[in-house]
PATORMAR-844845 format. One record per residue (C-alpha): z, x negated, y. Coordinates in Angstrom, 3 decimals. Each point is the difference from the previous one (the first is absolute). Example, Ala and Ser with C-alpha at 12.3 -4.5 7.8 and 13.67 -1.06 7.14 Angstrom:
2
        pz        px        py
     7.800   -12.300    -4.500
    -0.660    -1.370     3.440
! end
This chain:
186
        pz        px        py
  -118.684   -52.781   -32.204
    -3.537     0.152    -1.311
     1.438     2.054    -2.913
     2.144     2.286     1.520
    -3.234     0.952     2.362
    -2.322     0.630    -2.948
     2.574     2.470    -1.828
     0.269     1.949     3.095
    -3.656     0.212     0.294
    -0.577     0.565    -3.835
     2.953     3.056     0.965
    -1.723     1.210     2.987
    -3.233     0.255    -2.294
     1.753     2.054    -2.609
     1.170     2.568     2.344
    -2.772     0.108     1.885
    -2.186     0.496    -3.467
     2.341     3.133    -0.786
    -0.218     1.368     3.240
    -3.678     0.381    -0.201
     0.272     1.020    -3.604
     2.493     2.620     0.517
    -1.831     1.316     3.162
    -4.114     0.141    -1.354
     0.380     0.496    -3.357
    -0.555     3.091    -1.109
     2.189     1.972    -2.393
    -0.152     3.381    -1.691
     2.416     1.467     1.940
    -0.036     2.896     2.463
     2.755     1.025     1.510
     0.438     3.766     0.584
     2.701     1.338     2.244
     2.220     2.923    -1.060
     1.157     2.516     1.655
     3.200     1.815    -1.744
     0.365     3.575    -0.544
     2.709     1.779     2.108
     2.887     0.459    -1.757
     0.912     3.228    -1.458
     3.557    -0.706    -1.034
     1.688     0.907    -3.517
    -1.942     3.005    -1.537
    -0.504     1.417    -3.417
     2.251    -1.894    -2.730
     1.286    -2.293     2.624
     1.661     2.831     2.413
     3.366    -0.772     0.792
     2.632     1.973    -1.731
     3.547     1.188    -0.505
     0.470     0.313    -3.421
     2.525    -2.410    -0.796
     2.358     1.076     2.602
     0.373     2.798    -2.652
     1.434    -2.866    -2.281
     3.608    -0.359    -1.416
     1.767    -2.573    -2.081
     1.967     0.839    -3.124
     3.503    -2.211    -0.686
    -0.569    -0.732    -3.644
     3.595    -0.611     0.228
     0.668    -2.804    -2.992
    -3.710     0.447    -1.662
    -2.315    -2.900     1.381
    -3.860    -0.929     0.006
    -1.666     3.246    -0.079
    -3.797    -0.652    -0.697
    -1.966     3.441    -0.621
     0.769     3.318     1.424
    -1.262     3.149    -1.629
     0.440     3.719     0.830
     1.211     2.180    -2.924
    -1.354     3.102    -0.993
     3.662     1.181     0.774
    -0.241    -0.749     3.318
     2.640    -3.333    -0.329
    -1.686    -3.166     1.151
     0.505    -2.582    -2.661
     0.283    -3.850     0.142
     0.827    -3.221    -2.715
     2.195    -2.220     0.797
     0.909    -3.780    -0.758
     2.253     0.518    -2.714
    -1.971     2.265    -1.680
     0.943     3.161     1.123
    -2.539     3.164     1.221
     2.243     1.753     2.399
    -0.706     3.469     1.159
     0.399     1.146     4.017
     0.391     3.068     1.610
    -2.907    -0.154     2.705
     2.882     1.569     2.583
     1.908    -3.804    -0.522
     2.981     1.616    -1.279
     0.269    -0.611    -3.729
    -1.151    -3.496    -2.776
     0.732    -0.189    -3.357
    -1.507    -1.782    -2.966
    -2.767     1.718    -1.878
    -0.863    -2.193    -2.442
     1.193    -3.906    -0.908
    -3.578    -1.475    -1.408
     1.658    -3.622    -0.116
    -2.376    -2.750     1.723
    -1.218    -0.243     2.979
    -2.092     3.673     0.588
    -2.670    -0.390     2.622
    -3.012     2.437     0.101
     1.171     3.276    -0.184
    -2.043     3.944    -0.461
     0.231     2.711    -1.820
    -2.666     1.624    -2.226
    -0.982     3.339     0.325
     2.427     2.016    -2.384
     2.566    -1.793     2.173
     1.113    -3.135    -2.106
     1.177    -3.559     2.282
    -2.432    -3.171    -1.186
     1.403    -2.953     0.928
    -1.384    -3.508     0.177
     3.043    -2.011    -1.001
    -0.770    -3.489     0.733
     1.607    -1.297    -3.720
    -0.723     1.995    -2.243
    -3.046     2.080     0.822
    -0.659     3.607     0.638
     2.812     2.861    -0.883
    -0.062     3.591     0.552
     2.979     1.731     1.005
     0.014     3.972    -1.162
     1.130     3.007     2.484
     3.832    -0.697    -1.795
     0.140    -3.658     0.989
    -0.846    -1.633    -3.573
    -1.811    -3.176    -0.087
    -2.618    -1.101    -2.331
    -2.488    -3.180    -0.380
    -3.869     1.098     0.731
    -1.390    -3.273    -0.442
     0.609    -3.419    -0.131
    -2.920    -1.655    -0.504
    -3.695     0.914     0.906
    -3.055    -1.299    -2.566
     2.101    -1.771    -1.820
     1.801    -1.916     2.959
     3.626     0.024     1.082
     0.152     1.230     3.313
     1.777    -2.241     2.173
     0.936     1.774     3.453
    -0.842     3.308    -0.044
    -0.075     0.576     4.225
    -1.733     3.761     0.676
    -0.779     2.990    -2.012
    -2.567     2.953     0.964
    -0.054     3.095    -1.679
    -3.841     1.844     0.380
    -0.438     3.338     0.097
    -1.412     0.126    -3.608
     3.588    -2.121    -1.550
    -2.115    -2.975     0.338
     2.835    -2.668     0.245
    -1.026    -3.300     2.056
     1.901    -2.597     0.848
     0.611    -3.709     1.354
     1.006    -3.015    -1.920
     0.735    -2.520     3.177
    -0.093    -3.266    -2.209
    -1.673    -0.508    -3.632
     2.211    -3.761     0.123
     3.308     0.565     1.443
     2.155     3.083    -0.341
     2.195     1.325     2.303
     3.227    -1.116    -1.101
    -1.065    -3.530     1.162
    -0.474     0.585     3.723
     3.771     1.073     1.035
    -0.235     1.642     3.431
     2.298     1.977     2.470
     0.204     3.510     0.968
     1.019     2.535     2.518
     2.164     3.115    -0.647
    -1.246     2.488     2.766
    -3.563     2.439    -0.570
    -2.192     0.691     3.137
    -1.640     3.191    -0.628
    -2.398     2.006     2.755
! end
């Protein structure tokens, strides 16, 4: 009994000890309040819009895993597909053909200013494909290293050719994946 009493009281101490800590000590705190401004809704960049109600979807029919879209100088809208295809669309839906095969696995997609395709092809690097649909190798390596997944390709105003290399270790022929074989344009 006589030990059960002198842990409560040794308890009862404790707390006791932290109340008065917690409620004279002082700290460097000072709490200010806030009051909120009123809200002013969406405005500027964050304005609600309507723009993709404006959007359609293009049946690829049997092409599949469109990455890049690109806008031709002709007008046609332009897209690479899995099997390493670039197929060209009418904008209107109606018509799809194929443009250009560029074997691999084309990603990044633009055209340069005197109206040439360059592709990122995920295996082999980058290709250009002329006005009559030939294809030829650009590059496949960069300061003396093989480029392994060639992902996106911007053309600059001055030719300047840039572009992504998504893995220096793995290429892209290693990761598999699925794909889709419909195009949502707006």
């Amino acid at each position: 009994m006589f030990v059960a009493g002198s842990k409560l009281r040794l308890i009862s101490a404790s707390l006791a000890s932290l109340l008065l800590y917690l409620l004279f000590w002082p700290v460097p705190i000072a709490p200010v309040a806030w009051d909120a401004p009123q809200n002013l809704g969406l405005f500027d960049p964050y304005t609600p819009n309507d723009r993709l109600r404006r959007m359609r979807l293009f049946d690829l029919r049997n092409h599949n895993g469109p990455e890049d879209i690109v806008a031709g100088p002709n007008g046609q809208i332009y897209t690479a597909t899995s099997d390493g295809n670039v197929i060209q669309l009418n904008p209107s839906g109606g018509d799809i053909k194929v443009f250009a095969h560029v074997g691999g696995r084309p990603l990044g997609l633009e055209f340069n200013a005197a109206g040439e395709l360059i592709i990122a092809n995920a295996y082999v690097g980058l290709q250009i494909v002329r006005q009559d649909g030939s294809v030829e190798m650009l590059v496949d390596e960069f300061e003396g290293e093989k480029i392994q997944y060639a992902d996106d390709v911007a053309v600059a105003d001055d030719g300047m050719i840039y572009f992504s290399d998504a893995s220096s270790k793995h290429g892209a022929k290693e990761t598999g994946g699925s794909y889709e074989s419909s195009l949502v344009i707006s």
